[in-house]
Each structure stands twice: as C-alpha cells, then as structure tokens.
C-alpha positions as CSV (number, residue, x, y, z in Angstrom):
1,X,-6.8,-0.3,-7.6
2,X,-7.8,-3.6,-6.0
3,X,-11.4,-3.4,-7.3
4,X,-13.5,-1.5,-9.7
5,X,-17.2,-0.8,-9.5
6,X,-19.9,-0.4,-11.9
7,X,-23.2,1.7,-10.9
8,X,-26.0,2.8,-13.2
9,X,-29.9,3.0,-13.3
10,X,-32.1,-0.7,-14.2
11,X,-34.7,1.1,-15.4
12,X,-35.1,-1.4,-18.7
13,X,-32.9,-4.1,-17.4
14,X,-29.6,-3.7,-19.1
15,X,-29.0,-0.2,-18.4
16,X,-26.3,-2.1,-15.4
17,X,-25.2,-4.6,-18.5
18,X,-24.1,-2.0,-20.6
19,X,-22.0,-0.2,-17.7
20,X,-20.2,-3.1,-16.7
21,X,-19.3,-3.9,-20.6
22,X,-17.9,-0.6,-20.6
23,X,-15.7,-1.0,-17.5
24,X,-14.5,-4.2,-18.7
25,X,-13.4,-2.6,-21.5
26,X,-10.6,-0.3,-19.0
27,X,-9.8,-3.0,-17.2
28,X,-6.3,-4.6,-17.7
29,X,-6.9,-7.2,-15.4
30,X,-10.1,-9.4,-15.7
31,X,-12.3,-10.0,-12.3
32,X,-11.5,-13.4,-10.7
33,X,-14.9,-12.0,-8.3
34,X,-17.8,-10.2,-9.6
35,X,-20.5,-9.2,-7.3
36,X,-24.1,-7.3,-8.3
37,X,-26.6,-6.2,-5.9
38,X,-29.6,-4.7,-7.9
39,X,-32.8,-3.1,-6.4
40,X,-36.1,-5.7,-6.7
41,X,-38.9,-4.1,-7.4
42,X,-37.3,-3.7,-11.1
43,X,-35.2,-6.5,-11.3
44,X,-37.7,-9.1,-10.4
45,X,-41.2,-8.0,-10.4
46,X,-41.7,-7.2,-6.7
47,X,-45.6,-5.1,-6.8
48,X,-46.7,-3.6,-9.9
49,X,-49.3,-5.5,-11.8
50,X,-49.1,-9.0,-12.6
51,X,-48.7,-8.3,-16.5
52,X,-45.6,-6.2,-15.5
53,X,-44.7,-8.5,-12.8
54,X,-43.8,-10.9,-15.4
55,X,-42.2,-9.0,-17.8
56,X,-39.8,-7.7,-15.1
57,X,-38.9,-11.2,-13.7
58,X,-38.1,-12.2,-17.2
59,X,-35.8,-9.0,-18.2
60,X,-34.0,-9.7,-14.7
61,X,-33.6,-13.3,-16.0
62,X,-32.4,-12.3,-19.0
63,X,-30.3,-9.0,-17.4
64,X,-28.6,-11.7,-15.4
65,X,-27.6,-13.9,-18.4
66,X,-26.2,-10.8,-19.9
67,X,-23.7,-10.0,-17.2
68,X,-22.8,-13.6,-16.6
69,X,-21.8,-13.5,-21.0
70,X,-19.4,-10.6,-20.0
71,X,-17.4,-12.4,-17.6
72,X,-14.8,-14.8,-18.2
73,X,-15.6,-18.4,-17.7
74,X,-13.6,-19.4,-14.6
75,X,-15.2,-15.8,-12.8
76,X,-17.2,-16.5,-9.3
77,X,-20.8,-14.7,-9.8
78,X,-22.7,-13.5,-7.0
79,X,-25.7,-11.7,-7.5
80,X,-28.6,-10.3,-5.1
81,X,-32.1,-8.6,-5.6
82,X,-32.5,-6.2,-2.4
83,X,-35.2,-3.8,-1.7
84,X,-33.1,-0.7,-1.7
85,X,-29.6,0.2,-2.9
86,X,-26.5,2.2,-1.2
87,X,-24.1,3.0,-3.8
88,X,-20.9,5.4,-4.6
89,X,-21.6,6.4,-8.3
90,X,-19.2,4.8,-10.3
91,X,-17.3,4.2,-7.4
92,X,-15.2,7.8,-7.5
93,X,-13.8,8.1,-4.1
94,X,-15.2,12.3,-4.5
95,X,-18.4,10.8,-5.5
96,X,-21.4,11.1,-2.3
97,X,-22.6,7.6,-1.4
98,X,-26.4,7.5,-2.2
99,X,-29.2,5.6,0.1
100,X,-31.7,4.8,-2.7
101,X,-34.5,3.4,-1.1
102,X,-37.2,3.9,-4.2
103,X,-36.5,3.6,-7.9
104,X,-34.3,1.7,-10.1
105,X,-30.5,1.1,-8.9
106,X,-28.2,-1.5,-8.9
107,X,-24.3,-1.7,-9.0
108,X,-21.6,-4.4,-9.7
109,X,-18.5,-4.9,-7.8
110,X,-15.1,-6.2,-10.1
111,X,-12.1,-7.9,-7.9
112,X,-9.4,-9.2,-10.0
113,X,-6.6,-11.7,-8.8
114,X,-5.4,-10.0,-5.7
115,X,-1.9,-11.2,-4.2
116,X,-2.2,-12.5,-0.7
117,X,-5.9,-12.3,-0.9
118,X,-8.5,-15.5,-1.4
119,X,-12.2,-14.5,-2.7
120,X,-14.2,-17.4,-2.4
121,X,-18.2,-17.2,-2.9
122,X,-20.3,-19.8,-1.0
123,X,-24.5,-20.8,-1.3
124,X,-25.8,-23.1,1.2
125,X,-29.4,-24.0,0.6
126,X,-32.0,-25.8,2.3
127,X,-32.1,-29.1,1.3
128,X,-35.6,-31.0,1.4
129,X,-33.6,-34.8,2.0
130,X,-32.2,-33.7,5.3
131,X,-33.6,-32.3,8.2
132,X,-30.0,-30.9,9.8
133,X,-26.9,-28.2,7.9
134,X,-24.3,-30.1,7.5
135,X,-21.5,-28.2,8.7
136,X,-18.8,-30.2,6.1
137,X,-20.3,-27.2,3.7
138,X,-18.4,-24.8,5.9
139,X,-15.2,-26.4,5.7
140,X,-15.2,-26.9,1.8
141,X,-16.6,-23.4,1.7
142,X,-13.1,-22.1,3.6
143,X,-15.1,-21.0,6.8
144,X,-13.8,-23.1,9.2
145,X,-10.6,-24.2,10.5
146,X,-9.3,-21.7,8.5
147,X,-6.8,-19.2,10.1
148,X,-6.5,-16.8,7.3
149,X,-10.3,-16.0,7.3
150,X,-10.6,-12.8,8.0
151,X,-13.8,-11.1,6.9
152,X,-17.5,-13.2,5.9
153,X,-20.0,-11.1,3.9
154,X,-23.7,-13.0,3.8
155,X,-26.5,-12.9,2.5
156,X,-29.6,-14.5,3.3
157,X,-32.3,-15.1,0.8
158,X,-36.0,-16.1,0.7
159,X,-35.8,-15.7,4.6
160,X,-39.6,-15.1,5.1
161,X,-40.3,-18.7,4.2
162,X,-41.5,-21.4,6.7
163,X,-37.8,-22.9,8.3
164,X,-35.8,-20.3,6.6
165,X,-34.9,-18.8,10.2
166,X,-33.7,-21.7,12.0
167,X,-31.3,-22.4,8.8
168,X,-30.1,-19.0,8.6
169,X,-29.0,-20.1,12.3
170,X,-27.7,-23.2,12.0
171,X,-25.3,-21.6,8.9
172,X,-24.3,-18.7,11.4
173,X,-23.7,-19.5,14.6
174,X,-20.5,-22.4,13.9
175,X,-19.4,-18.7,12.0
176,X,-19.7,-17.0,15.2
177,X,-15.8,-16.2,15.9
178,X,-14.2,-13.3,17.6
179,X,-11.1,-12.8,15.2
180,X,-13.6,-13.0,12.4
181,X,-15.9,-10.1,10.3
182,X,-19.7,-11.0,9.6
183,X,-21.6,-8.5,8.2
184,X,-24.8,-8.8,5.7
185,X,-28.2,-8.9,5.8
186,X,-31.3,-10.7,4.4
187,X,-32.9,-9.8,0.8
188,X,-35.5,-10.6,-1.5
189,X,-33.9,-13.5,-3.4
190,X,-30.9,-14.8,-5.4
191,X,-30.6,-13.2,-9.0
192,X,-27.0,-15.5,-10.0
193,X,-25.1,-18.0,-8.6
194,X,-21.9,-19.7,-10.5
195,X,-21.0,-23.3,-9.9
196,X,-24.2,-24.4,-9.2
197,X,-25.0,-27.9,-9.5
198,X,-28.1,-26.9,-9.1
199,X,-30.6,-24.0,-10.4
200,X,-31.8,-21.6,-7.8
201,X,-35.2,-21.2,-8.2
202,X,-35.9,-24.1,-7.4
203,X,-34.8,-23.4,-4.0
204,X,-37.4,-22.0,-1.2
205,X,-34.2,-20.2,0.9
206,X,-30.6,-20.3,1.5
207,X,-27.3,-18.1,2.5
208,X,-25.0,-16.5,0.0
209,X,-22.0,-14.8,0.8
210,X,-17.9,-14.2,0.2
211,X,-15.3,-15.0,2.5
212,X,-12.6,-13.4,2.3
213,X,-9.4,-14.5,3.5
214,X,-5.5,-13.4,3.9
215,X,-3.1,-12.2,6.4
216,X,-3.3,-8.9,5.0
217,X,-7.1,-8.3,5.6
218,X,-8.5,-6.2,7.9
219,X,-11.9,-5.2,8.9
220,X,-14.3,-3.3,11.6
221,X,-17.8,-3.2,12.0
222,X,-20.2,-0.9,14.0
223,X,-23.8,-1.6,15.0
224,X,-25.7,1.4,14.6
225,X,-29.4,0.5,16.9
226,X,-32.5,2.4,18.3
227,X,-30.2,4.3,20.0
228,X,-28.9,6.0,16.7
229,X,-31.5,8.4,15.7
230,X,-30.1,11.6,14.1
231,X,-26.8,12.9,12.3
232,X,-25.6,13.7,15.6
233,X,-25.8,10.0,16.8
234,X,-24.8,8.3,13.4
235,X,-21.2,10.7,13.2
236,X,-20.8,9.7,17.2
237,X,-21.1,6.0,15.7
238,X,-18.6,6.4,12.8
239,X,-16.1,7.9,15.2
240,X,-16.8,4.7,16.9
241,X,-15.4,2.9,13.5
242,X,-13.0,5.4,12.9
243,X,-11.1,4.5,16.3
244,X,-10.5,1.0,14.7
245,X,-7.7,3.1,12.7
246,X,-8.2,0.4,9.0
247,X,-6.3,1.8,6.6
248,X,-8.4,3.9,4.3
249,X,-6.5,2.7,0.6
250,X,-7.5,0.3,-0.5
251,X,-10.8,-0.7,1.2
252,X,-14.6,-0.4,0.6
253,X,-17.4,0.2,2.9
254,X,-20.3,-1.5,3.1
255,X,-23.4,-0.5,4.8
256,X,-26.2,-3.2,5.6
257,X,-29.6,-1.3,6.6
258,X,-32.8,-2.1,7.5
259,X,-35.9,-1.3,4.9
260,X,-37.3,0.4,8.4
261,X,-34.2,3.1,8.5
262,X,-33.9,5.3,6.0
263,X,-35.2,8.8,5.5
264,X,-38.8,7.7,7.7
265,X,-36.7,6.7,10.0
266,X,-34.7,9.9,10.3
267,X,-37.5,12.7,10.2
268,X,-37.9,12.7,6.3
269,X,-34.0,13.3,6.5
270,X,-32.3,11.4,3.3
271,X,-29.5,9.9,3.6
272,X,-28.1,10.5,6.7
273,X,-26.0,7.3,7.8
274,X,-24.2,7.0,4.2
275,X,-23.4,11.4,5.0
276,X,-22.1,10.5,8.5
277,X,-19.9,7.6,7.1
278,X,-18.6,10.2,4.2
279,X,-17.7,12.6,7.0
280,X,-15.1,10.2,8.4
281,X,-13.8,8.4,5.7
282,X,-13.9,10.6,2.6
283,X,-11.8,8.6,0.3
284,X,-13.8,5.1,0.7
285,X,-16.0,3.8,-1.2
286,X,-19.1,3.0,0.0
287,X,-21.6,0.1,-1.2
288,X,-24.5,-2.4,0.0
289,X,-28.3,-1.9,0.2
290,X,-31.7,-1.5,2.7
291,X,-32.9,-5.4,3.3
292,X,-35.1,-7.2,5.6
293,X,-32.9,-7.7,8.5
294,X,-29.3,-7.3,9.9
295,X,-26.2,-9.5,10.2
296,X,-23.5,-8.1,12.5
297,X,-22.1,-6.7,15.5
298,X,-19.6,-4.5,17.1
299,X,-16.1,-5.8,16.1
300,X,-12.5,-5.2,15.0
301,X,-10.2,-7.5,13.3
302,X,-6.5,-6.4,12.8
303,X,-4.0,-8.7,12.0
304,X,-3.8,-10.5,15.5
305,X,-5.6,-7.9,17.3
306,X,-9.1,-8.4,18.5
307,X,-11.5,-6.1,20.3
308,X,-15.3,-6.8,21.4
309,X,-15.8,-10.1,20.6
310,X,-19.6,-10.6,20.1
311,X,-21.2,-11.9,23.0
312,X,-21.9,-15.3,24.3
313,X,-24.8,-15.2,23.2
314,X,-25.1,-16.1,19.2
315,X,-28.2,-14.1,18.2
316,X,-26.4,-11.5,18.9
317,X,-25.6,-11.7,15.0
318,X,-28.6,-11.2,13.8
319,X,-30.7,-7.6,14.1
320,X,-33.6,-6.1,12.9
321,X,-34.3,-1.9,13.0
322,X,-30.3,-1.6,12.8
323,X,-27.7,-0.5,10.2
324,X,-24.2,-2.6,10.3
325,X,-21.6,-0.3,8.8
326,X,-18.3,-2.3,7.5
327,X,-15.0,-1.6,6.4
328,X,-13.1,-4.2,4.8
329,X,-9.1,-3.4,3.8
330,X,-7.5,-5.4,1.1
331,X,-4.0,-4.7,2.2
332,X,-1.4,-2.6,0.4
333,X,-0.4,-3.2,-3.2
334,X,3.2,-4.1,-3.4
C-alpha cells in the first residue's frame, strides 16, 4: 500500500503512541510523511477544570514528544488538535468510517517514499515584524509556479484570534487555482511541527498543511451546504464525486466538517455523511475531522482535465455550516 494508518482511543495520552509503535513495527518501509489529527478536548485541555486542564495540555505535550521519538529523523511531522474526529479504524478498507464528534479519538497517517509523488508539509505563521504574507513562503513551500502541484491540504490554526482571518486570506487566495485541490478546514491549534526554526506556541495563529505534488495525482472535491440535509441529499452529493471517476486504489478520503453538522445537524442521525461516502466508495479509506470552518469547493483535477473551477470570486474557498468531502489518488504502484 502507499500509506498506512494508525487509529486508537487518547483516553490517557499515549494510547495513539503505542498504536503507531506497533505499526512501525509491520512496516518495511519507514514514513518519509507522518500526519496526526487527535481530538482536543483530551489532547490539550479544551473545558474540564483548570486542574485537569493542565494535566491534559501537558500529557499532549508529552504524547507529541513520544510520536515524534518513533519517527526517523529526516520524517516531516504534521500534527493537529481538532474538535472532532472522522476516522476508518485502523484504516481496513471493510472497516465503517466513524464521525466522532465527543470522546477521545485521534489517528495518524504513515506515507513512505512514494515514486512519482512529492509530500511536502508547509506552516506559515503570523509574524509580529511585518504587517503583509510574504508570498516568497509559497514558492519555497512548492505552491507556486509549480506545475506538478496537484492537490493542497490546510489547515488553519488559532483562527479565532484578532487578524487571524485576514491571514488565513492572504495565504489562500495566491492558492486559488483551477487545476489545483484545496481542501481543509480550521482547528483548535497546532500539536507538532518539524523543521521549525521556531516553537509554536509562541505563535497566536498560522496555516499548516501538505502539498502534494506529481503527475500521477489526482483529486475531486464536493461541497456538501445547507442544501444537504438528510441521507437522501448527502448519497445525491457523493454521486456527484463519484462522477469524477478517481481511481479508488490507492487513494484516501478525507472529509472536512463543520462542528455545526454532525448528528444535531441531521435529526439526532449519527453519522450520516461518512455512511453516504461508504455507499459509493467502499474500498477507500476515509479520514479527517469536525473543525471550526471549511476550506473548499466543487472541483476535479485529472491529469490535464479540469472541471468547475471555483469562482471568481476567492472567498469562495472558505465555508462555514458545510462538509468538504475529498478524494485524493496516489497513482498506481508500478
């Protein structure tokens, strides 16, 4: 396989360590890319009282440290505290994808060297010496005037603070490319960063994210809005990202959803979008989490084939109340 994945409860904090040691163990190839979305409220101390508050933001210090230990050296570490989870347990392709929008979840993602394919993990954070993004970041980062970019998952972080949306624009919208995938969302905050010259806590807000390149890449995504409301309406929206025809081998899913979805959403009904997505594609994979805003839009990217550019219109990117469901296809394996 192209990727492995590692799911598993954070009830005490290492509960997600101990999985991943024990894929890393099967693995004959070790992960160039190692991605870990983990739910907040345990991770990081989000509610509870302020004793336990603590304790939790120092176990997901230390839960971080430990997965970092795991990894070799020269692995790129991305790693992101959301207030829900949607995960594939274990990442069995007969496995049912699971919304978990309260309790302790978290799972890690495992890409080793893939031929034709580029991984790259970016951060761009607000710096307090200059009023304007420089765009040079994008460049070094691989996201522009690159022609082999082909799919850009981000992630925005501290995104309630004073500024934080205006940056999360200014990082976006030179992004905002028809032959290009953008999918994400915004979460709570930033649990680990690699090659980092700096530590992230110190930083009020920023943008996180992979960006993925290769001729061999392909990707859709689908919008799923107010106007998305039952199973009914989120199967007639799969169909919509079935029609893009990705290949199924070989690719994961990822599903960015608003905390404001969800089983309140649907009429008590649990976990209805990440059922209609297993209707249609059965044998993917499907990952990502319920945050505090959307990043996305209708789009299909195959090869040299474009259809619905997003409009004119850059905010168009950028949702709240919606689900963006994504597929992203590694290519086949030689």
């Amino acid at each position: 396989t192209l990727f492995r994945s590692a799911a598993g409860p954070t009830s005490d904090g290492y509960s997600l360590v101990r999985v991943v040691e024990k894929e890393l163990e099967k693995v004959h190839l070790l992960p160039e890319t190692f991605v870990y979305i983990v739910d907040a409220g345990t991770f990081s101390g989000h509610g509870g009282r302020r004793g336990q508050k603590k304790a939790r933001k120092k176990n997901g210090t230390e839960t971080a440290t430990s997965l970092e230990k795991l990894l070799p050296r020269q692995c790129q570490v991305l790693g992101i505290a959301t207030p829900g989870i949607v995960v594939t347990p274990m990442g069995s392709r007969s496995n049912r994808p699971q919304e978990i929008e309260d309790g302790e979840a978290g799972f890690a993602l495992l890409f080793p060297k893939i031929d034709g394919v580029k991984i790259q993990t970016f951060h761009f954070f607000k710096d307090s010496r200059s009023k304007v993004f420089d765009e040079n970041q994008l460049l070094e980062a691989g996201l522009k005037s690159n022609p082999d970019l082909r799919v850009v998952l981000m992630f925005g972080y501290n995104t309630w603070k004073e500024g934080a949306p205006r940056f999360l624009h200014h990082v976006i919208n030179p992004l905002n490319e028809k032959n290009v995938i953008i999918a994400g969302g915004q979460v709570e905050h930033l649990a680990s960063y690699t090659s980092d010259s700096n530590p992230h806590s110190t930083e009020p807000f920023g943008v996180v994210g992979l960006a993925i390149s290769g001729t061999q890449v392909q990707g859709a995504t689908v919008l799923l809005g107010l106007d998305v409301y039952d199973e009914s309406t989120a199967e007639g929206a799969m169909q919509r990202l079935k029609a893009a025809n990705i290949p199924e081998q070989n690719t994961i899913g990822f599903m960015f959803a608003c905390v404001g979805r969800g089983y309140q959403y649907y009429k008590s009904k649990k976990n209805v979008e990440a059922d209609a997505f297993r209707k249609f594609f059965p044998s993917v994979p499907l990952f990502g989490f319920f945050g505090n805003g959307e990043i996305g839009c209708d789009r299909i990217v195959t090869g040299s084939f474009t259809l619905r550019e997003c409009s004119d219109i850059k905010d168009d990117l950028l949702h709240s109340y919606t689900t963006i469901m994504t597929l992203v296809h590694f290519g086949t394996p030689k």
